[in-house]
PyMOL Python script that loads the backbone (N, CA, C, O; Angstrom):
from pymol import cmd

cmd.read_pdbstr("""\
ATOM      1  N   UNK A   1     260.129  56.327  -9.979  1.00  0.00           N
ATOM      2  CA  UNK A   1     260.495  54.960 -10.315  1.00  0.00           C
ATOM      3  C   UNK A   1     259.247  54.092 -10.142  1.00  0.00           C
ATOM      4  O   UNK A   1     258.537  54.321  -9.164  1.00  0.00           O
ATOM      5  N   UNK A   2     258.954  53.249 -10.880  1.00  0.00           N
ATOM      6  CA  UNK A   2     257.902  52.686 -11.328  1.00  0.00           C
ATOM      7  C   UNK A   2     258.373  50.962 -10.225  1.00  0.00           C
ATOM      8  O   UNK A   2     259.409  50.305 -10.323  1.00  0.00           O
ATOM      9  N   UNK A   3     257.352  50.741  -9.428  1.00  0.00           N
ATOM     10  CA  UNK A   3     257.585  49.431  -8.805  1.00  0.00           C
ATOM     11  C   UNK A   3     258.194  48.176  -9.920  1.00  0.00           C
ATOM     12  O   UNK A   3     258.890  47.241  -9.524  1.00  0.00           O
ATOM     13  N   UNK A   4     257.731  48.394 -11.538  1.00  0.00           N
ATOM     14  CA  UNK A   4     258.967  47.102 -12.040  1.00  0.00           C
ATOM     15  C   UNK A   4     259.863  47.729 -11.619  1.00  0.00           C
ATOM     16  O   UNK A   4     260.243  47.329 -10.518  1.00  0.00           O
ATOM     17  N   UNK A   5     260.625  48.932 -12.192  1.00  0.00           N
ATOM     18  CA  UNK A   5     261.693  49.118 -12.249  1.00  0.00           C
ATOM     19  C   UNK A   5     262.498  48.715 -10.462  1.00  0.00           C
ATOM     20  O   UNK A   5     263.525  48.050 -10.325  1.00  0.00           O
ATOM     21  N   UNK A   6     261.793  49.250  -9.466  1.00  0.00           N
ATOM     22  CA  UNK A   6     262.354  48.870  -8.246  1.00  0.00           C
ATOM     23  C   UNK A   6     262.328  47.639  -8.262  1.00  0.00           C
ATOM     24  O   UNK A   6     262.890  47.178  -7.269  1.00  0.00           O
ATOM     25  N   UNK A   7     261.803  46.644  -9.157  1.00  0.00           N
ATOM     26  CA  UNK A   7     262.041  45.090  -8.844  1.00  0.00           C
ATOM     27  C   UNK A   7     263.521  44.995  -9.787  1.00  0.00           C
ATOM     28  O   UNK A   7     264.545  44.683  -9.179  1.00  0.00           O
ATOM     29  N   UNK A   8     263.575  45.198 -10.883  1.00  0.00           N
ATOM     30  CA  UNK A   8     264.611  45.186 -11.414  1.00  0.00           C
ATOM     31  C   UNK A   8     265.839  45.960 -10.748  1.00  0.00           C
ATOM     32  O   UNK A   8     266.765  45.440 -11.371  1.00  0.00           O
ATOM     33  N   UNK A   9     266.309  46.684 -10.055  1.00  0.00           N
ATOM     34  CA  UNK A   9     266.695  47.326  -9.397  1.00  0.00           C
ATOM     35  C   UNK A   9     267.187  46.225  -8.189  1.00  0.00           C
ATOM     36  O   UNK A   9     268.267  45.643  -8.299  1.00  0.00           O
ATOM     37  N   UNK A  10     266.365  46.020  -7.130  1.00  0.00           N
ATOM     38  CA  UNK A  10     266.307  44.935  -6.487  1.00  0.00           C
ATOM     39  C   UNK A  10     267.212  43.631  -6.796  1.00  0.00           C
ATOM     40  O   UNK A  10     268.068  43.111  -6.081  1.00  0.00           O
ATOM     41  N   UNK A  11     266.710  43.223  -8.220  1.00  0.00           N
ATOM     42  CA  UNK A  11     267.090  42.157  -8.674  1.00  0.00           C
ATOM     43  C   UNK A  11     268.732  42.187  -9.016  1.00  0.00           C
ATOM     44  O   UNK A  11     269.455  41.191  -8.989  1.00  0.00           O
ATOM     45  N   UNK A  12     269.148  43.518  -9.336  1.00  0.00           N
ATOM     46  CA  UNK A  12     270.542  43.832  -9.812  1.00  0.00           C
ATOM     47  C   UNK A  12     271.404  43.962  -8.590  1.00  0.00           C
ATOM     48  O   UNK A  12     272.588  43.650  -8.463  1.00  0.00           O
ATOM     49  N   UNK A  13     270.532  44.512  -7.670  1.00  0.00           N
ATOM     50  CA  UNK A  13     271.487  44.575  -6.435  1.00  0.00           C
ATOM     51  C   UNK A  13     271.670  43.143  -5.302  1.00  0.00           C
ATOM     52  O   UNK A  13     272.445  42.968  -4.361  1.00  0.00           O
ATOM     53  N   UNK A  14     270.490  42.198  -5.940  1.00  0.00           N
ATOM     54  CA  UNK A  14     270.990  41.158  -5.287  1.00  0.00           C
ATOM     55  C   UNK A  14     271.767  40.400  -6.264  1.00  0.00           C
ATOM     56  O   UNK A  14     272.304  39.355  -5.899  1.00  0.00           O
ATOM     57  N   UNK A  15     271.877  40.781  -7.375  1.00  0.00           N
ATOM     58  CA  UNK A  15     273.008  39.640  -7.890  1.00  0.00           C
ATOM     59  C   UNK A  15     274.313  40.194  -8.230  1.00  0.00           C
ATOM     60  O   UNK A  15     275.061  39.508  -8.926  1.00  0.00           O
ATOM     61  N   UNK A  16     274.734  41.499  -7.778  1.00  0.00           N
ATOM     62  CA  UNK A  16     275.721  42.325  -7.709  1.00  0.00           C
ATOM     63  C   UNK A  16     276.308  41.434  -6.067  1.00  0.00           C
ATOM     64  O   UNK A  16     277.346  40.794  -6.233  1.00  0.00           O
ATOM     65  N   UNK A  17     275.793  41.395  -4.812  1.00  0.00           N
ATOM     66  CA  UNK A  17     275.771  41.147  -3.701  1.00  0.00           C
ATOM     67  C   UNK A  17     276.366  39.393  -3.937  1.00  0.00           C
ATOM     68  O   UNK A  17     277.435  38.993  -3.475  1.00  0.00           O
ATOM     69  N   UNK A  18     275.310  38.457  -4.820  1.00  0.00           N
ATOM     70  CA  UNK A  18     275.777  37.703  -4.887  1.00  0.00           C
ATOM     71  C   UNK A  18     277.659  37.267  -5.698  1.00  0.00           C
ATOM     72  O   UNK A  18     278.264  36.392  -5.079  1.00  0.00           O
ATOM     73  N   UNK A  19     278.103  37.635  -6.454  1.00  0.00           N
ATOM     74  CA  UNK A  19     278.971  38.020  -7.290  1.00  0.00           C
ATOM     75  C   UNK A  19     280.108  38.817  -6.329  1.00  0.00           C
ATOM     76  O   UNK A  19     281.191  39.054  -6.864  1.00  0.00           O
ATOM     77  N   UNK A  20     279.975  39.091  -5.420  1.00  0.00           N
ATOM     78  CA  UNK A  20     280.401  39.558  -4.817  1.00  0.00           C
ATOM     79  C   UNK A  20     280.939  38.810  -3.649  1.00  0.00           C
ATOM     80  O   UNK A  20     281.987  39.084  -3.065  1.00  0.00           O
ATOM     81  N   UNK A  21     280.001  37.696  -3.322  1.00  0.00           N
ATOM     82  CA  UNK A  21     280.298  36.610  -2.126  1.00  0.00           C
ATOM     83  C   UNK A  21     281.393  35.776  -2.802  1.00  0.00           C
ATOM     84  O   UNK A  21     282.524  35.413  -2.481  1.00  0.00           O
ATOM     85  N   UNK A  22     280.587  35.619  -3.880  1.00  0.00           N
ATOM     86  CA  UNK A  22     281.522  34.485  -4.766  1.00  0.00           C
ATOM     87  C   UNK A  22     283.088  35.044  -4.835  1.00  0.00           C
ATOM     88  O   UNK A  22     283.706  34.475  -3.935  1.00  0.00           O
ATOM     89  N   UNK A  23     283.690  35.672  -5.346  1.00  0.00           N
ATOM     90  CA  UNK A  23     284.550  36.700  -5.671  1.00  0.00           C
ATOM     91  C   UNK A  23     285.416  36.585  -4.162  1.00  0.00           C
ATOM     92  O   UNK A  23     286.641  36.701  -4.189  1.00  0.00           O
ATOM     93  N   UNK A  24     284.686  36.348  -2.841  1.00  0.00           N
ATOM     94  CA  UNK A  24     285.434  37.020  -1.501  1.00  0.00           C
ATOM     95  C   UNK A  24     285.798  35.297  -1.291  1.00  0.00           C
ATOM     96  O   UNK A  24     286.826  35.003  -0.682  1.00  0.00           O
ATOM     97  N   UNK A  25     284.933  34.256  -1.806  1.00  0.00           N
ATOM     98  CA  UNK A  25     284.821  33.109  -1.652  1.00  0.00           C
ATOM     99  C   UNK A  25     286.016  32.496  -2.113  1.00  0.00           C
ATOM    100  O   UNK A  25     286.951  32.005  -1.481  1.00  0.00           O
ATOM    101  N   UNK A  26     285.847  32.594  -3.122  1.00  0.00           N
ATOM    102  CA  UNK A  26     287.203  32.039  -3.971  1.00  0.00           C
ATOM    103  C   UNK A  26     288.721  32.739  -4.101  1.00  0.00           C
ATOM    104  O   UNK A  26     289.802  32.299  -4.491  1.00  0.00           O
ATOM    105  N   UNK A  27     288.334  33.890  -3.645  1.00  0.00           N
ATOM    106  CA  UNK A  27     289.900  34.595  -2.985  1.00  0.00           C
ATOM    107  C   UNK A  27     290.222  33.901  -2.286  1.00  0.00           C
ATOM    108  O   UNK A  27     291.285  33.328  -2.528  1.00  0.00           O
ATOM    109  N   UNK A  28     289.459  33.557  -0.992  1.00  0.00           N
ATOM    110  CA  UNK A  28     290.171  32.977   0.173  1.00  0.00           C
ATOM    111  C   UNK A  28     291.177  31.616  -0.076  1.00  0.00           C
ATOM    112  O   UNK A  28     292.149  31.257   0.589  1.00  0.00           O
ATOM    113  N   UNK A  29     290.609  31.041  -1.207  1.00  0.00           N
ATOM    114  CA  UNK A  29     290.797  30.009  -1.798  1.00  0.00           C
ATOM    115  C   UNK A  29     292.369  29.904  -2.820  1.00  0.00           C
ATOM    116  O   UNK A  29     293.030  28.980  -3.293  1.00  0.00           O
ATOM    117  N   UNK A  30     292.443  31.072  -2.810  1.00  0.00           N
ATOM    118  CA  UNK A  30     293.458  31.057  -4.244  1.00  0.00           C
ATOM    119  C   UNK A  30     294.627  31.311  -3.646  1.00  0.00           C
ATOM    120  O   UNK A  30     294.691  31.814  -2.525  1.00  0.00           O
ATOM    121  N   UNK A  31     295.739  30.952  -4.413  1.00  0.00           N
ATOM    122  CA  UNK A  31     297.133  30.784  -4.032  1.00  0.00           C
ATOM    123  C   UNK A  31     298.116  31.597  -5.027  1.00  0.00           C
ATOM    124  O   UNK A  31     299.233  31.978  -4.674  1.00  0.00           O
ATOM    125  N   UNK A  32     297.720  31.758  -5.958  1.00  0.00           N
ATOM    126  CA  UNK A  32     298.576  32.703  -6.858  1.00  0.00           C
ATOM    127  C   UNK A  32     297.911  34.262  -6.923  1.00  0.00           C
ATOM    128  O   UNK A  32     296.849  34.803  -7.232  1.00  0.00           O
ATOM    129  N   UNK A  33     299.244  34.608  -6.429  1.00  0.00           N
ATOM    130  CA  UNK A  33     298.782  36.546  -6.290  1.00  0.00           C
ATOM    131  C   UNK A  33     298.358  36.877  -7.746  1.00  0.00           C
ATOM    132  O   UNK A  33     297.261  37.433  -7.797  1.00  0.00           O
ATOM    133  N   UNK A  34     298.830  36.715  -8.679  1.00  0.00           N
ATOM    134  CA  UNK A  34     298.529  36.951 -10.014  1.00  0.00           C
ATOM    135  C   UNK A  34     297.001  37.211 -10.246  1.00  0.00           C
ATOM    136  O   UNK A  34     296.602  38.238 -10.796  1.00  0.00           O
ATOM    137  N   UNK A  35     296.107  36.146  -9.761  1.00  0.00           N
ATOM    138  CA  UNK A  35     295.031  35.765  -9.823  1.00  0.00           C
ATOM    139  C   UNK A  35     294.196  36.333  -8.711  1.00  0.00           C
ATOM    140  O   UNK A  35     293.168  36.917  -9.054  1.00  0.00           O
ATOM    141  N   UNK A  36     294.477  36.252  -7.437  1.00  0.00           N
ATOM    142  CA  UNK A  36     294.061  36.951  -6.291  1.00  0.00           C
ATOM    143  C   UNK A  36     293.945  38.366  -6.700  1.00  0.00           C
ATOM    144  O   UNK A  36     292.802  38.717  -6.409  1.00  0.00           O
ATOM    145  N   UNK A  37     294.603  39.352  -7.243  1.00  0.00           N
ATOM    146  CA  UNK A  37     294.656  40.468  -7.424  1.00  0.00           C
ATOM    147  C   UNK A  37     293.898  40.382  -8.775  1.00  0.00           C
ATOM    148  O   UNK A  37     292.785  40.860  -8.555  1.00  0.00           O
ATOM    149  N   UNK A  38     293.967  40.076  -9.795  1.00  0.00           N
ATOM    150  CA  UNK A  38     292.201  39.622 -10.180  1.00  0.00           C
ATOM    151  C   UNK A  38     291.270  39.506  -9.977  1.00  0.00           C
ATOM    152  O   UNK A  38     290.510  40.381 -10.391  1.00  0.00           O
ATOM    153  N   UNK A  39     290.790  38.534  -9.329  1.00  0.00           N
ATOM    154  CA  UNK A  39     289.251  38.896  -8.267  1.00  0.00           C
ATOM    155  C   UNK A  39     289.679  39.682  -7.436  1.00  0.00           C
ATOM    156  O   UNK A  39     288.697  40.406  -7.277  1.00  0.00           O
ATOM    157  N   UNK A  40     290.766  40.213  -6.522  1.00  0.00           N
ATOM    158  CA  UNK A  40     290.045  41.412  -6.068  1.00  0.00           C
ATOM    159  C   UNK A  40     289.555  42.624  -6.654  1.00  0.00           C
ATOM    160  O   UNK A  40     289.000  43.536  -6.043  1.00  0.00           O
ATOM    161  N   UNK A  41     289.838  42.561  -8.073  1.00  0.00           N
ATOM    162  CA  UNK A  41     289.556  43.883  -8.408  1.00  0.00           C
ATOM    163  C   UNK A  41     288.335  43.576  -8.891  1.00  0.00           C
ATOM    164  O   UNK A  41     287.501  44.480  -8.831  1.00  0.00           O
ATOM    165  N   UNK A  42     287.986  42.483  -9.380  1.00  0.00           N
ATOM    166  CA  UNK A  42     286.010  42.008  -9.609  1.00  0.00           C
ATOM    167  C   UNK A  42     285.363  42.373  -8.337  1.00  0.00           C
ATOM    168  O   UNK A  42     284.195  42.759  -8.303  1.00  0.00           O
ATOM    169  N   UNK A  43     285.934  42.284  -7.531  1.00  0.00           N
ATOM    170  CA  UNK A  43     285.036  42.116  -6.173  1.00  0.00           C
ATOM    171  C   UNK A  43     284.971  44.017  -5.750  1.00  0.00           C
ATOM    172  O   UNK A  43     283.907  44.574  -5.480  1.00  0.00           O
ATOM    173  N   UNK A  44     285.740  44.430  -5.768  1.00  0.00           N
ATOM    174  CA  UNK A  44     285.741  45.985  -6.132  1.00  0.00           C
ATOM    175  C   UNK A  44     285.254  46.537  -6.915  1.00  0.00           C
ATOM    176  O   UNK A  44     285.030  47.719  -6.655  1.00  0.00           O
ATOM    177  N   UNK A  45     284.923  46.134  -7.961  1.00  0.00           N
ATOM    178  CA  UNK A  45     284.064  46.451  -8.842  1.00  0.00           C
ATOM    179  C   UNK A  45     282.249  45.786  -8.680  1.00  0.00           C
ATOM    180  O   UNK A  45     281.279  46.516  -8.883  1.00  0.00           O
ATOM    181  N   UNK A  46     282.146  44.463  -8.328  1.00  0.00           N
ATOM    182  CA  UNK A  46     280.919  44.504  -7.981  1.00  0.00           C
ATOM    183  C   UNK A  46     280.270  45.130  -6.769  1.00  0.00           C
ATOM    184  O   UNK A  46     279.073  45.266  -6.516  1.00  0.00           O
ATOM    185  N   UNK A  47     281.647  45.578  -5.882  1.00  0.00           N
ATOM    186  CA  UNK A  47     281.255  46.288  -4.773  1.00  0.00           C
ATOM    187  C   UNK A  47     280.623  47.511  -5.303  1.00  0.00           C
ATOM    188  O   UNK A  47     279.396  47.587  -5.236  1.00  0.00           O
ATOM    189  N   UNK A  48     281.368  48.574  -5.873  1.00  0.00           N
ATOM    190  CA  UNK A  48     281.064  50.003  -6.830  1.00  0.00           C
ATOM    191  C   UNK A  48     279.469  49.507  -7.146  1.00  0.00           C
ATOM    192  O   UNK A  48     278.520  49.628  -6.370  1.00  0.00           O
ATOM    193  N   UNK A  49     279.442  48.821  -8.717  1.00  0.00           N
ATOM    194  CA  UNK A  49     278.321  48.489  -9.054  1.00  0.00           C
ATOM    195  C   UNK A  49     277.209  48.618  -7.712  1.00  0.00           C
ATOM    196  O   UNK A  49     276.545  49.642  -7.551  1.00  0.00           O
ATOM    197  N   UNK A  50     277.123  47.561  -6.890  1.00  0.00           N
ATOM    198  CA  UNK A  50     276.310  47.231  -5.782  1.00  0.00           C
ATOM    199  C   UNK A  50     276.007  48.733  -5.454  1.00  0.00           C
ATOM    200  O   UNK A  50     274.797  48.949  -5.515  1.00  0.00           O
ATOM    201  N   UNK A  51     276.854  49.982  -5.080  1.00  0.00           N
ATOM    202  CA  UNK A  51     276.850  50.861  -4.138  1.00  0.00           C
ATOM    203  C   UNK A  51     276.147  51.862  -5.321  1.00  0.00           C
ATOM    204  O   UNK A  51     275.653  52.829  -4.742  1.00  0.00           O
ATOM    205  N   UNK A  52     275.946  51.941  -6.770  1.00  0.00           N
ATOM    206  CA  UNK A  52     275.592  52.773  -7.506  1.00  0.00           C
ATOM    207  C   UNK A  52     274.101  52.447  -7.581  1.00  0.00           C
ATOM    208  O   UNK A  52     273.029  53.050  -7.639  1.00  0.00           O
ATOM    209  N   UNK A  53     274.479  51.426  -7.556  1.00  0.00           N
ATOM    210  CA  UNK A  53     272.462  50.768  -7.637  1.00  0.00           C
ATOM    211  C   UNK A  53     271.580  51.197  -6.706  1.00  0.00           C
ATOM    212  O   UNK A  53     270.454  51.627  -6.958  1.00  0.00           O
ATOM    213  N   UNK A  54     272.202  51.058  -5.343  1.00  0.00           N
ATOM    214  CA  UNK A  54     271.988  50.976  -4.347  1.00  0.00           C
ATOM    215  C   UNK A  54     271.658  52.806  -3.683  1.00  0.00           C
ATOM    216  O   UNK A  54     271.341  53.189  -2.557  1.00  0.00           O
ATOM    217  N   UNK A  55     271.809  53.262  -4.446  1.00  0.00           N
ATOM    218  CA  UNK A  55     272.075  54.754  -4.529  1.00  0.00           C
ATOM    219  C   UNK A  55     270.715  55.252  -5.313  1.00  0.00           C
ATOM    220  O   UNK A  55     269.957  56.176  -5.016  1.00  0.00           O
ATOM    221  N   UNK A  56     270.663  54.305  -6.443  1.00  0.00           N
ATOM    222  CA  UNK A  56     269.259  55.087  -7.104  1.00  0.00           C
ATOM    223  C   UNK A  56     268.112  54.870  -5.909  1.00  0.00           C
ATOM    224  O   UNK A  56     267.242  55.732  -5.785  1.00  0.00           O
ATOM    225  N   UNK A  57     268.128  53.706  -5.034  1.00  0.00           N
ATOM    226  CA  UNK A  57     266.828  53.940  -3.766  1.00  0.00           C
ATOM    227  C   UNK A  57     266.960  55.291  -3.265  1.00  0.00           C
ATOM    228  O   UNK A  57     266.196  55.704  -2.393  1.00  0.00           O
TER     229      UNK A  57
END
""", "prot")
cmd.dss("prot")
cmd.show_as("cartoon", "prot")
cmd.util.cbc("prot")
cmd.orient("prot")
């Protein structure tokens, strides 16, 4: 792996991380299960994402 690519890499796993805050953020926030069970499954999924990336190190 070529140091761009570990920057890009880097860069995906911090905005996977970020997307991820957001997501735990606005759950806390929400009142209709409908929707709650919506972002949680974004937030499960940027979790995955995060952990695949995070895997090519």
């Amino acid at each position: 792996m070529t140091s761009k690519d570990l920057l890009y890499v880097e860069d995906a796993l911090s905005h996977e991380k970020f997307f991820k805050s957001q997501c735990k953020d606005v759950l806390s926030k929400l009142e209709d299960a409908e929707l709650k069970t919506c972002v949680s499954e974004l937030m499960q999924k940027h979790d995955q994402i995060f952990k695949s990336l995070y895997g090519l190190l």
